[in-house]
C-alpha positions as CSV (number, residue, x, y, z in Angstrom):
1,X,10.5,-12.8,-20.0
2,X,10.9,-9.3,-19.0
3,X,8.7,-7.8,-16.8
4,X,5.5,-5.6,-18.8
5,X,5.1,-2.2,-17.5
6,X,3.0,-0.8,-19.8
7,X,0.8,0.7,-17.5
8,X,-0.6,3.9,-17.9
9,X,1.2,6.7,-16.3
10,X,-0.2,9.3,-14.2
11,X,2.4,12.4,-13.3
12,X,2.7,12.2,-9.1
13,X,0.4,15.7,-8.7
14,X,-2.0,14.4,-10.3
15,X,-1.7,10.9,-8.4
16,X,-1.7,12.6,-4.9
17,X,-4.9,15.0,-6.3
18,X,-6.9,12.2,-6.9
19,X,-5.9,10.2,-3.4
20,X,-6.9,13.3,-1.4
21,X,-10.4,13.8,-3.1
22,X,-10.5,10.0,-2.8
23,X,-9.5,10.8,1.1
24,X,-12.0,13.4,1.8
25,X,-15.0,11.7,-0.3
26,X,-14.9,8.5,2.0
27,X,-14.5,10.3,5.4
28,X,-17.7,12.1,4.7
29,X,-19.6,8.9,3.5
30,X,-18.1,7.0,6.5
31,X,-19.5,9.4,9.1
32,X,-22.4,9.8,7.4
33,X,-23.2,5.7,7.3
34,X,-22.7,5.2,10.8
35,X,-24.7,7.9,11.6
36,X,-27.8,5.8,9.5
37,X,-26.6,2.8,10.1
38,X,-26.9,3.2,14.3
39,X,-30.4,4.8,13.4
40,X,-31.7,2.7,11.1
41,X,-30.2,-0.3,13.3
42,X,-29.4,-1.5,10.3
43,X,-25.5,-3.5,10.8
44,X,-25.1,-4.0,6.6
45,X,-24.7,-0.3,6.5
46,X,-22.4,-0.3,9.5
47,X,-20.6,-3.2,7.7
48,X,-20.3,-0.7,4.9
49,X,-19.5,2.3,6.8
50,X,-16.3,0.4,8.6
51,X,-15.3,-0.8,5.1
52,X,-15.4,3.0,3.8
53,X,-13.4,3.5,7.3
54,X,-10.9,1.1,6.0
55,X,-10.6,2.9,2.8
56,X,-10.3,6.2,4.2
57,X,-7.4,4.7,6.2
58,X,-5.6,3.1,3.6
59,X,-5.8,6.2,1.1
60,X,-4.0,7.9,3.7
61,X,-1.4,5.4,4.4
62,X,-1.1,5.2,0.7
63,X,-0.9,9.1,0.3
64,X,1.6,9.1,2.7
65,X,3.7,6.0,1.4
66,X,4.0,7.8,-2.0
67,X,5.4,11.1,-0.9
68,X,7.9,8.8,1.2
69,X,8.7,6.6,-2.2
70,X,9.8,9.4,-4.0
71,X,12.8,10.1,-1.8
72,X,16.1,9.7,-3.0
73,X,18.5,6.9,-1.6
74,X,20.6,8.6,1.4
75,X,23.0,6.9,3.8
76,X,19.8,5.3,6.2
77,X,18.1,3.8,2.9
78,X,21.1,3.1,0.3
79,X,17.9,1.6,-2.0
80,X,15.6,4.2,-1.8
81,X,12.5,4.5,-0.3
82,X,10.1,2.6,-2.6
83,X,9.2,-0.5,-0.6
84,X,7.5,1.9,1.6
85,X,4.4,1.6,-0.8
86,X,4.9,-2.5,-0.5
87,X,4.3,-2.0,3.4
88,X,1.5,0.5,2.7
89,X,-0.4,-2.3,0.2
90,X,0.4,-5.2,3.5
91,X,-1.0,-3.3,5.7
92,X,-4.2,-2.2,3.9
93,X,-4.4,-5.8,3.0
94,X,-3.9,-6.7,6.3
95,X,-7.0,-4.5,7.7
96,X,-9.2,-6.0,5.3
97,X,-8.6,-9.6,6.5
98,X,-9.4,-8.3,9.9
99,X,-12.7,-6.4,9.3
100,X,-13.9,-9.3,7.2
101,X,-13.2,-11.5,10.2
102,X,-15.3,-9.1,12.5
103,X,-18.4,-8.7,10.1
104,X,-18.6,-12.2,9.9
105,X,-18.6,-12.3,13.7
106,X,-21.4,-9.5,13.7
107,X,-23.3,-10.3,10.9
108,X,-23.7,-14.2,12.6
109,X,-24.8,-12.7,16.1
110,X,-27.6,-10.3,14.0
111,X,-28.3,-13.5,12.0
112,X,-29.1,-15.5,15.5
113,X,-30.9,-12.6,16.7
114,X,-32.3,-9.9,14.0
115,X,-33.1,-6.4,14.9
116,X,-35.8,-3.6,13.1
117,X,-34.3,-2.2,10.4
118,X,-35.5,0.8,8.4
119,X,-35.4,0.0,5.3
120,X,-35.3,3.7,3.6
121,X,-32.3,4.8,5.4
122,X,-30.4,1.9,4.1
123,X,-31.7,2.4,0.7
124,X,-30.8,5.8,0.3
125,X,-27.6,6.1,2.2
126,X,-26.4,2.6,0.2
127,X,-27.2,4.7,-3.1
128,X,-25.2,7.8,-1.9
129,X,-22.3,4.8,-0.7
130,X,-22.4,3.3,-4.1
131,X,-22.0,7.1,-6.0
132,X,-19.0,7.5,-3.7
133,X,-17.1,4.5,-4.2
134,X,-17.7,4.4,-8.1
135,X,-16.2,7.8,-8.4
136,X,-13.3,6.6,-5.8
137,X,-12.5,3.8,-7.8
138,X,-12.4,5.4,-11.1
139,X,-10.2,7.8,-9.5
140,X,-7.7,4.9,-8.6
141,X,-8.3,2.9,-11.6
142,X,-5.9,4.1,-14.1
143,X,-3.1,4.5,-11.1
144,X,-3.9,0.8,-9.8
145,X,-2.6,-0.7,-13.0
146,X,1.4,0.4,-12.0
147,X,1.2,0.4,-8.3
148,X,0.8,-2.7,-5.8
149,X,-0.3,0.5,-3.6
150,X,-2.9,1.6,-5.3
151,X,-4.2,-1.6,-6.0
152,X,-5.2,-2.5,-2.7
153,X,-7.0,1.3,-2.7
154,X,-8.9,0.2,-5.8
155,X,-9.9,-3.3,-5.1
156,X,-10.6,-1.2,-1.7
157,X,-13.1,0.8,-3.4
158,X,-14.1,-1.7,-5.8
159,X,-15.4,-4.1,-3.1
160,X,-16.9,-0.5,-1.3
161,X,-19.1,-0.5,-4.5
162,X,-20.2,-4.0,-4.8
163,X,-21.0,-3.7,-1.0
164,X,-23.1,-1.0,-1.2
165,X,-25.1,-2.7,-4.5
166,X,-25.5,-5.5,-1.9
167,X,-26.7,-2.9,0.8
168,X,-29.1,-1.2,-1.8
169,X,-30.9,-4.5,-2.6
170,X,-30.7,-5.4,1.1
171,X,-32.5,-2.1,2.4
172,X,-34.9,-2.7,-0.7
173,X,-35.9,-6.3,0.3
174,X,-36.7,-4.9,4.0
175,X,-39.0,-2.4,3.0
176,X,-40.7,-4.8,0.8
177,X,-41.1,-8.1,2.1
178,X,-39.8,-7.1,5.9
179,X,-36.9,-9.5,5.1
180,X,-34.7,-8.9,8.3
181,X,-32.1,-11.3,8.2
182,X,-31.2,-10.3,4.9
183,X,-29.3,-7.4,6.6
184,X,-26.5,-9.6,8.3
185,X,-27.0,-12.2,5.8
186,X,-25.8,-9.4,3.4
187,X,-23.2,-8.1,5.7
188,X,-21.6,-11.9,5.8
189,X,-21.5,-11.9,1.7
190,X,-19.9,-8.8,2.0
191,X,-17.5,-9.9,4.6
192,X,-16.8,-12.8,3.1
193,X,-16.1,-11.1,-0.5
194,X,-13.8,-8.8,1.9
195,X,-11.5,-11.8,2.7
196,X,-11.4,-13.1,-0.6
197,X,-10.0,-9.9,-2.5
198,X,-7.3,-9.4,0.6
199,X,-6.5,-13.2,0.6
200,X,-5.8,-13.4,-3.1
201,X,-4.2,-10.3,-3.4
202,X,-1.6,-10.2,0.1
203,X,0.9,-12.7,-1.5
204,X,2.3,-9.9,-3.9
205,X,3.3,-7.9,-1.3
206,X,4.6,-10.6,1.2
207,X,6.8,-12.3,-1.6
208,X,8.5,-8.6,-2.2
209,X,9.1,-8.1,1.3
210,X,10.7,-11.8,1.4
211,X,13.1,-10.8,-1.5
212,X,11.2,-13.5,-3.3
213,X,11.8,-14.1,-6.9
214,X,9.8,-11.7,-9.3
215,X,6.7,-14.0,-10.4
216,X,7.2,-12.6,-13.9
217,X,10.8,-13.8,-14.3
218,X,11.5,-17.1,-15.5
219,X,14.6,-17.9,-13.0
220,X,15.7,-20.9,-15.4
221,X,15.6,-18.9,-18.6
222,X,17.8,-16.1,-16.9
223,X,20.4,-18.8,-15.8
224,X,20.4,-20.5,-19.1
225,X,21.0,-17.4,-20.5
226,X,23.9,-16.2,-18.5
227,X,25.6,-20.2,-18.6
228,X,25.0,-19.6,-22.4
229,X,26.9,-16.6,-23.2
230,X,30.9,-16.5,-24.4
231,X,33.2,-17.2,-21.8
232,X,31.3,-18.7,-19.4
233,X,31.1,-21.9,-17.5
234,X,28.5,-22.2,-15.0
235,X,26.9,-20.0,-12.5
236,X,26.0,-20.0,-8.6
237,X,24.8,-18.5,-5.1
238,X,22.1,-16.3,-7.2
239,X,19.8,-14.0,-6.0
240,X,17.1,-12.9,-7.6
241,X,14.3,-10.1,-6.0
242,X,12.8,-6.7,-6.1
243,X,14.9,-4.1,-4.7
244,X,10.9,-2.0,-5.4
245,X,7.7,-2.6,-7.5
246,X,9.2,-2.5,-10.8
247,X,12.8,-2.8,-10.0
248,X,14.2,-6.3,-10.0
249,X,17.9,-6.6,-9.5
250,X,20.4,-9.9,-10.2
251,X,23.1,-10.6,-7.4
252,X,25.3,-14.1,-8.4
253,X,28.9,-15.4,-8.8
254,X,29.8,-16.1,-12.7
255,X,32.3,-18.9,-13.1
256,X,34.7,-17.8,-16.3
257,X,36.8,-20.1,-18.3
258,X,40.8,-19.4,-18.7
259,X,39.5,-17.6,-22.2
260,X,37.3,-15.4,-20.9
261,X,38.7,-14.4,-17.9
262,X,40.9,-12.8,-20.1
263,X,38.0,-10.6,-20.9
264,X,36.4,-10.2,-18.4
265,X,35.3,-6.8,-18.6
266,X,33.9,-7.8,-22.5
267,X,32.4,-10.8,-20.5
268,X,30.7,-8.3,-18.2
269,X,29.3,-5.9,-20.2
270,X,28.0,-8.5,-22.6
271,X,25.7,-10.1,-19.5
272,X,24.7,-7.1,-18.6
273,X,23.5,-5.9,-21.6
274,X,21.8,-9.4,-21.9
275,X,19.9,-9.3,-18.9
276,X,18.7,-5.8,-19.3
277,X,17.6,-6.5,-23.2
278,X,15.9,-10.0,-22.5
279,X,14.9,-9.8,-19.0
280,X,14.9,-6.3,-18.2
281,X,17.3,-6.6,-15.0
282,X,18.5,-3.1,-14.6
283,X,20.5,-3.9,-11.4
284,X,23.0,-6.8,-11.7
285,X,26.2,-7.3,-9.1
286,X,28.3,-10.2,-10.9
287,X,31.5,-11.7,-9.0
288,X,33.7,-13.2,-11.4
289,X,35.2,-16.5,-10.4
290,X,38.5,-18.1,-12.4
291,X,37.5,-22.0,-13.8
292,X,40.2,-23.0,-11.7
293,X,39.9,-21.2,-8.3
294,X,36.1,-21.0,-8.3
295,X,34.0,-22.3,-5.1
296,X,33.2,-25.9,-5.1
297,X,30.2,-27.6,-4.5
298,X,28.7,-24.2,-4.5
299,X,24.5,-24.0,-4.6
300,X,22.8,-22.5,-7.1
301,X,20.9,-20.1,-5.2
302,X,21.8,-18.3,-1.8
303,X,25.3,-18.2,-0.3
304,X,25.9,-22.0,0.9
305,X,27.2,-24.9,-0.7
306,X,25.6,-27.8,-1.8
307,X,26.2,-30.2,1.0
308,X,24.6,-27.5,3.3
309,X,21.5,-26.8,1.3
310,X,20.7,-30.5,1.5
């Protein structure tokens, strides 16, 4: 099936407008929560604060990356320079693997070995945290739905949010009840919550950068479709990938019987139009191969034959 982009669409000034507010909102709110957080001793809101870091980070990479996609193809980058946002979204994945890992080494020392924490600091800088990453979010939310980019900003600034809820309730147990080990017990949930988002979420990008095949193309109704069609007899060494996000392109050799070698350029234009009707493969490269001079033993998929892919 083809791939669905029927995301909303947001014009690139208004894109990069929202990412610089976004930009500017969590460097203040960062510098202000580490500023609490060292004087309330409180690490939740530190925990917070470096997550906000992370965000202010990745808005910037991701700022950057989309200027850079919208470059035209030139003689260094014959594609384009689209992936760019695919290595933007690993590395802001990336970070967030790695701070989880750290708050869950911070929040188990604090856990051994609890400190004071003010209790109204946390509260009130948690509720000015959670403000800031609700407006971030909805900010990135309509964008996130076409961009692998600016989904990892979103569920960025969607795990701020939740963080700072946990923060909020955190502060509020302290001042209460004097709860003390709730603060790096709730800087471990949040860590924790950290690691799943980036874990589940990292594979996208990785299987683009790998050239994997689209997850939203079937491979075997593509080939069926192609060994299907007039004039052809089989087909092999296919590739299928992402040149970018929402560009998937079709690379194989197309075996033609005597007949439709004879037509080839009928044959041609006919799969072509097939694969960007049904499966909506805008980029195809076919090599046509006559029945009787075509490779044998070739594999299905890469360049090798079959003897060599076993």
């Amino acid at each position: 099936m083809p791939h669905d982009h029927g995301h909303a669409q947001t014009d690139p000034a208004t894109g990069d407008r929202r990412v610089f507010i976004a930009i500017w909102a969590n460097g203040l709110l960062t510098f202000a929560q580490i500023i609490g957080g060292i004087l309330s001793g409180s690490l939740a809101l530190i925990a917070d604060a470096l997550h906000n870091f992370s965000d202010m980070a990745s808005l910037v990479i991701a700022f950057a990356a989309r200027k850079i996609a919208r470059r035209p193809a030139d003689d260094r980058m014959t594609f384009g320079y689209g992936r760019v946002e695919i290595v933007a979204a690993l590395i802001n994945y990336t970070t967030l693997i790695l701070i989880g890992l750290y708050l869950i080494y911070e929040g188990g020392i604090r856990l051994i070995d609890p400190t004071e924490v003010q209790g109204w600091t946390v509260v009130v800088l948690g509720g000015v945290a959670l403000v800031v990453d609700t407006l971030t979010a909805l900010l990135t939310y309509s964008m996130q739905k076409g961009s692998v980019n600016i989904r990892a900003l979103f569920l960025h600034n969607l795990s701020d949010a939740l963080a700072s809820v946990a923060v909020v309730i955190g502060g509020s147990l302290i001042i209460i009840y004097d709860m003390r080990w709730v603060d790096p017990a709730i800087t471990i949930g949040i860590a924790f919550y950290i690691l799943y988002l980036a874990i589940i979420e990292i594979g996208e990008p990785i299987r683009t950068l790998m050239l994997g095949s689209p997850p939203s193309i079937d491979n075997n109704a593509v080939l069926e479709a192609l060994r299907s069609a007039e004039g052809v007899e089989d087909v092999h060494h296919v590739h299928l990938w992402q040149m970018q996000e929402h560009e998937v392109a079709l690379d194989c050799h197309i075996v033609l019987t005597a007949d439709g070698w004879s037509k080839t350029e009928n044959v041609k234009a006919t799969l072509k139009s097939l694969l960007r009707g049904d499966f909506g493969i805008r980029h195809s490269s076919l090599e046509f191969e006559h029945v009787d001079r075509a490779h044998k033993n070739a594999a299905l998929y890469g360049h090798g034959n079959v003897a060599e892919a076993e």
